[in-house]
MDTraj code that builds the backbone (N, CA, C; nanometers):
import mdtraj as md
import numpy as np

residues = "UNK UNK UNK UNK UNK UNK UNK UNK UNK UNK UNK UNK UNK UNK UNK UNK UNK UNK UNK UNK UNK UNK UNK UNK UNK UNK UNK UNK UNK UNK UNK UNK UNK UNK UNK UNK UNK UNK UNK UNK UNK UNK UNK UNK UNK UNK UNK UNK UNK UNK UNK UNK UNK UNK UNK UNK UNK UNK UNK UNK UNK UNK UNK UNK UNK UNK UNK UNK UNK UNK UNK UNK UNK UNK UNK UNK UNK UNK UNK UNK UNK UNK UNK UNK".split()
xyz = np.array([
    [-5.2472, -5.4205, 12.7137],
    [-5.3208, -5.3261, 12.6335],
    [-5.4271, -5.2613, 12.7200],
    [-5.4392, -5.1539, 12.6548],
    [-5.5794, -5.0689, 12.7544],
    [-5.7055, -5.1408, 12.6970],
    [-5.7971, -5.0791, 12.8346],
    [-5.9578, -5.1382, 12.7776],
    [-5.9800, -5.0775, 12.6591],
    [-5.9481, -4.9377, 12.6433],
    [-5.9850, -4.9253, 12.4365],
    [-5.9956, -5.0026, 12.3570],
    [-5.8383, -5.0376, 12.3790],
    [-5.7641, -5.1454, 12.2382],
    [-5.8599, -5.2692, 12.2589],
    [-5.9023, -5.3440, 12.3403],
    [-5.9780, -5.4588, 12.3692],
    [-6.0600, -5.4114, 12.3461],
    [-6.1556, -5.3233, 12.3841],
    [-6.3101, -5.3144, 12.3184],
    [-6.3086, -5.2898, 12.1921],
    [-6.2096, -5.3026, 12.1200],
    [-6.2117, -5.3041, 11.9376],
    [-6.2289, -5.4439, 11.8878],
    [-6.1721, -5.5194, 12.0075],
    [-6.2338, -5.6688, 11.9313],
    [-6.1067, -5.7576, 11.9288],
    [-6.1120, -5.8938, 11.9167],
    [-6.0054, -5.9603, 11.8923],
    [-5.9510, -5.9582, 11.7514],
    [-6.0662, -5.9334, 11.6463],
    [-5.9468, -5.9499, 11.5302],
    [-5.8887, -5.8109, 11.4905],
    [-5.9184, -5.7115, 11.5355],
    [-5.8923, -5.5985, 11.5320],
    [-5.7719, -5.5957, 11.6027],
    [-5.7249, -5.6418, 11.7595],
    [-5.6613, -5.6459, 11.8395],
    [-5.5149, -5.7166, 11.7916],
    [-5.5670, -5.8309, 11.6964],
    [-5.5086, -5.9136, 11.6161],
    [-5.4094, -5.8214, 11.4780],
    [-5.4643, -5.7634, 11.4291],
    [-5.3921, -5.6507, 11.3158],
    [-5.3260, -5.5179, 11.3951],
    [-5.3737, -5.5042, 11.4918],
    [-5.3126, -5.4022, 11.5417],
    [-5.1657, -5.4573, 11.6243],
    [-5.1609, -5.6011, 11.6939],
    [-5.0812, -5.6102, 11.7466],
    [-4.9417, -5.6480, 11.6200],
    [-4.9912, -5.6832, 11.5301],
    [-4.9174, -5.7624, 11.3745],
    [-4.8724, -5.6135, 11.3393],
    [-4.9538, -5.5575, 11.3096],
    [-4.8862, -5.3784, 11.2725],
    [-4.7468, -5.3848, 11.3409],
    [-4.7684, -5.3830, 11.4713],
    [-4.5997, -5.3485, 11.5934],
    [-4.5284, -5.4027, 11.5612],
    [-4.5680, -5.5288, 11.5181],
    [-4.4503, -5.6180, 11.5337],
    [-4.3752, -5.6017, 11.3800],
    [-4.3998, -5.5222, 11.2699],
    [-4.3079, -5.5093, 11.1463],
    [-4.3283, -5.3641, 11.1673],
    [-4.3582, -5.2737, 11.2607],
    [-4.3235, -5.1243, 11.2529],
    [-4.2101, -5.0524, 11.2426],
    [-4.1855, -4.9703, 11.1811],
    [-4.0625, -4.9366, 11.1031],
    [-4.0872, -4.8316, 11.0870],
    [-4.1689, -4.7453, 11.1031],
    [-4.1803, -4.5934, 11.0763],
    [-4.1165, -4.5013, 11.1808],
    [-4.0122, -4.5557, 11.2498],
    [-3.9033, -4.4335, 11.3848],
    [-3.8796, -4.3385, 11.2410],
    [-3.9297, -4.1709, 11.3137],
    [-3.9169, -4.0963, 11.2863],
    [-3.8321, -3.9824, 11.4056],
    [-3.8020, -3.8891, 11.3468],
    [-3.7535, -3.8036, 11.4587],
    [-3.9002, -3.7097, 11.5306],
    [-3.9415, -3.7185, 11.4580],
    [-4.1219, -3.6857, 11.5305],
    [-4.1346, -3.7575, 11.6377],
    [-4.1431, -3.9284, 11.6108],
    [-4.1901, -3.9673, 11.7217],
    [-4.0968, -4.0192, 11.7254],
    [-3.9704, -4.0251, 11.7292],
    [-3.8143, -4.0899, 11.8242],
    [-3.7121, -4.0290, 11.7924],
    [-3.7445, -3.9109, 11.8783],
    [-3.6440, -3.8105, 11.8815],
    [-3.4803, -3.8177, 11.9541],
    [-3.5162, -3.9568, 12.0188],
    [-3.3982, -3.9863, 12.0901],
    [-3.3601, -4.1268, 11.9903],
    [-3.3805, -4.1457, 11.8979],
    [-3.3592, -4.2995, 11.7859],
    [-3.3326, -4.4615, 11.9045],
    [-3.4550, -4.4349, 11.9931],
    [-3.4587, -4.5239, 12.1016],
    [-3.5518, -4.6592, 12.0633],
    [-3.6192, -4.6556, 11.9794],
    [-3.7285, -4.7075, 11.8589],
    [-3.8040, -4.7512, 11.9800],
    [-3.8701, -4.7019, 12.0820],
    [-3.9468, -4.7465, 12.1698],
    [-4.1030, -4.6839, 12.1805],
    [-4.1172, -4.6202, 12.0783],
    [-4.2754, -4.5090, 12.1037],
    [-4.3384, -4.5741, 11.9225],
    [-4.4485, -4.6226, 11.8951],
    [-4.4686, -4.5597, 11.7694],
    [-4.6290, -4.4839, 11.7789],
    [-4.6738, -4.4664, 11.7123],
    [-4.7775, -4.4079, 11.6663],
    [-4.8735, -4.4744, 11.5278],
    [-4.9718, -4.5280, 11.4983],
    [-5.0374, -4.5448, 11.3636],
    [-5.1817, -4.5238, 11.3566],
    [-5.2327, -4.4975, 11.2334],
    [-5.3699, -4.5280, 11.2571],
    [-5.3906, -4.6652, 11.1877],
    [-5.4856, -4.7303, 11.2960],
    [-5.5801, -4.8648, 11.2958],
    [-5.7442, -4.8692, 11.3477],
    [-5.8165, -4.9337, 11.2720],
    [-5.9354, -4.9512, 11.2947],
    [-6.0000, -4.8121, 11.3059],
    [-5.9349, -4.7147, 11.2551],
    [-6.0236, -4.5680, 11.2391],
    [-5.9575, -4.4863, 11.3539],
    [-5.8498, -4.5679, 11.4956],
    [-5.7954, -4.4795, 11.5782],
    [-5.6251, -4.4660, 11.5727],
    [-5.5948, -4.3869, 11.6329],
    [-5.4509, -4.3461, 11.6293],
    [-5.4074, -4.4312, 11.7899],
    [-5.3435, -4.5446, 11.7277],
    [-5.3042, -4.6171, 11.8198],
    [-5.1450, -4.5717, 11.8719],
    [-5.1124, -4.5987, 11.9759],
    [-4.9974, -4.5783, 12.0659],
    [-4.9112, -4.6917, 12.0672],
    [-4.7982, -4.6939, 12.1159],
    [-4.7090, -4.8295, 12.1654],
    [-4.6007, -4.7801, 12.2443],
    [-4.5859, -4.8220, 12.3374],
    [-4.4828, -4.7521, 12.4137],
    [-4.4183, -4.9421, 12.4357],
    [-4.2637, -4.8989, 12.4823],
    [-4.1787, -5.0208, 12.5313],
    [-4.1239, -4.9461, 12.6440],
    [-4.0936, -5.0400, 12.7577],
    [-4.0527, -4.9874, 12.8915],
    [-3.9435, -5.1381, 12.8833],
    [-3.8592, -5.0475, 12.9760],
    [-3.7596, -5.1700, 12.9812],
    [-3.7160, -5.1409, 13.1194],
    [-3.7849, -5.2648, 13.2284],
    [-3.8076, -5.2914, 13.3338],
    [-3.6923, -5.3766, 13.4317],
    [-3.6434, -5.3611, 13.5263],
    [-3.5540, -5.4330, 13.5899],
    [-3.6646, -5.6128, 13.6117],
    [-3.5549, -5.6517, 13.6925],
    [-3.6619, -5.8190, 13.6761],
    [-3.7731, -5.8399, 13.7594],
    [-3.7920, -5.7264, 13.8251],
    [-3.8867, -5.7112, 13.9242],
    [-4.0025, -5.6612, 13.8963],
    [-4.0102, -5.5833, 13.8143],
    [-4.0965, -5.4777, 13.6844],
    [-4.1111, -5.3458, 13.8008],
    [-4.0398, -5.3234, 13.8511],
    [-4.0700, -5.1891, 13.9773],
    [-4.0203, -5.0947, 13.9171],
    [-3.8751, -5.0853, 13.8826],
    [-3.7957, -4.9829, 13.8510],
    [-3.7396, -4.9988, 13.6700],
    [-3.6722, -4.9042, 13.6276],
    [-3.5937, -4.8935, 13.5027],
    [-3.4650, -5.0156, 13.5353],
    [-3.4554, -5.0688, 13.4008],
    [-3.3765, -5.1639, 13.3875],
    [-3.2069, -5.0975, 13.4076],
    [-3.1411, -5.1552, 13.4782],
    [-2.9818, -5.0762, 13.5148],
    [-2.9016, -5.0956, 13.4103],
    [-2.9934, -5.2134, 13.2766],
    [-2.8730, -5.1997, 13.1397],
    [-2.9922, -5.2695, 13.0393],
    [-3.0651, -5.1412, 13.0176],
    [-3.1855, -5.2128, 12.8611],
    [-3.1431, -5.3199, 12.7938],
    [-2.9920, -5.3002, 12.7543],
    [-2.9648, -5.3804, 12.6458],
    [-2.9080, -5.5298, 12.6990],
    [-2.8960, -5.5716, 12.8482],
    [-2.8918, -5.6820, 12.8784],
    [-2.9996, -5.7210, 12.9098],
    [-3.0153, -5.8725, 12.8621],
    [-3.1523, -5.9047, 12.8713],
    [-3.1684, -6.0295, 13.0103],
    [-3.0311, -5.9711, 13.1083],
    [-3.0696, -6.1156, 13.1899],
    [-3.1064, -6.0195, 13.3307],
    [-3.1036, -5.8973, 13.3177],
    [-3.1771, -5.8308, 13.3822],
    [-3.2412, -5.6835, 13.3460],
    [-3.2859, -5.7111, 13.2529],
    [-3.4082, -5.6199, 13.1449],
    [-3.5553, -5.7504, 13.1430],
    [-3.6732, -5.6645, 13.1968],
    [-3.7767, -5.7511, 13.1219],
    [-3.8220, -5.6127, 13.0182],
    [-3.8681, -5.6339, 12.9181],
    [-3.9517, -5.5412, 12.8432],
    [-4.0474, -5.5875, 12.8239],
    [-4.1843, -5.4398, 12.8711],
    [-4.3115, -5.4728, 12.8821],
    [-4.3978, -5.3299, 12.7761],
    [-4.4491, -5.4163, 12.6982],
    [-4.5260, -5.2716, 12.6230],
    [-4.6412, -5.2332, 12.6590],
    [-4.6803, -5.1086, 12.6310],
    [-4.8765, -5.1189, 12.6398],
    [-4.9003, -5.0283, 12.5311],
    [-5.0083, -5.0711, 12.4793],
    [-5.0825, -5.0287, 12.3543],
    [-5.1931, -4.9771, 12.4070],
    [-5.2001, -4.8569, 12.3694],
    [-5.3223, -4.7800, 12.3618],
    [-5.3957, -4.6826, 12.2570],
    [-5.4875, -4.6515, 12.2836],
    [-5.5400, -4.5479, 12.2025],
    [-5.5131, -4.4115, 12.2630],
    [-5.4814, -4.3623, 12.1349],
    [-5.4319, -4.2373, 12.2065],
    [-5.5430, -4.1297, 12.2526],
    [-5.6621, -4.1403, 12.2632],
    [-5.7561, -4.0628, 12.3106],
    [-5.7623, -4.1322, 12.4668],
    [-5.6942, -4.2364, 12.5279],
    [-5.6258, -4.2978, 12.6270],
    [-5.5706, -4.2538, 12.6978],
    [-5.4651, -4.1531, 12.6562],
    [-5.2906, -4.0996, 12.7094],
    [-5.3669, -3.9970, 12.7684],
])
top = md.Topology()
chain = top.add_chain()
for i, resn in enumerate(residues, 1):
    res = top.add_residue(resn, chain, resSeq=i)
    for name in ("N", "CA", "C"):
        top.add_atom(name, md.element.get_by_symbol(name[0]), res)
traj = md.Trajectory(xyz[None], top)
């Protein structure tokens, strides 16, 4: 997570990370490719970010097959979007 998201606090950090994890709002707005890897919400008064990257096992490059997971790591970062 960015220093934003942490200077909101741990229990803040705490609802925001619980938000991601039942997010369900892929739209063609924000997943225009139905990749469900971007969302967008507002929390704690900001418009938080989430991006998913899906990393080879090295975390250097793009993974050569997302959907295998024995050489995919996926790494997210959460930010505020006054951040990006």
């Amino acid at each position: 997570m960015t220093p934003g998201v942490a200077a909101l606090g741990l229990e803040a950090v705490d609802r925001i990370v619980k938000t991601i994890s039942v997010f369900d709002d892929f739209c063609h707005a924000n997943d225009p490719h139905e990749e469900h890897d971007f969302g967008s919400f507002v929390a704690e008064g900001h418009t938080i970010y989430f991006k998913i990257d899906y990393l080879d096992q090295t975390l250097t490059y793009h993974s050569p097959d997302p959907a295998d997971p024995s050489v995919t790591e996926r790494v997210i970062t959460i930010m505020l979007a006054d951040e990006y």
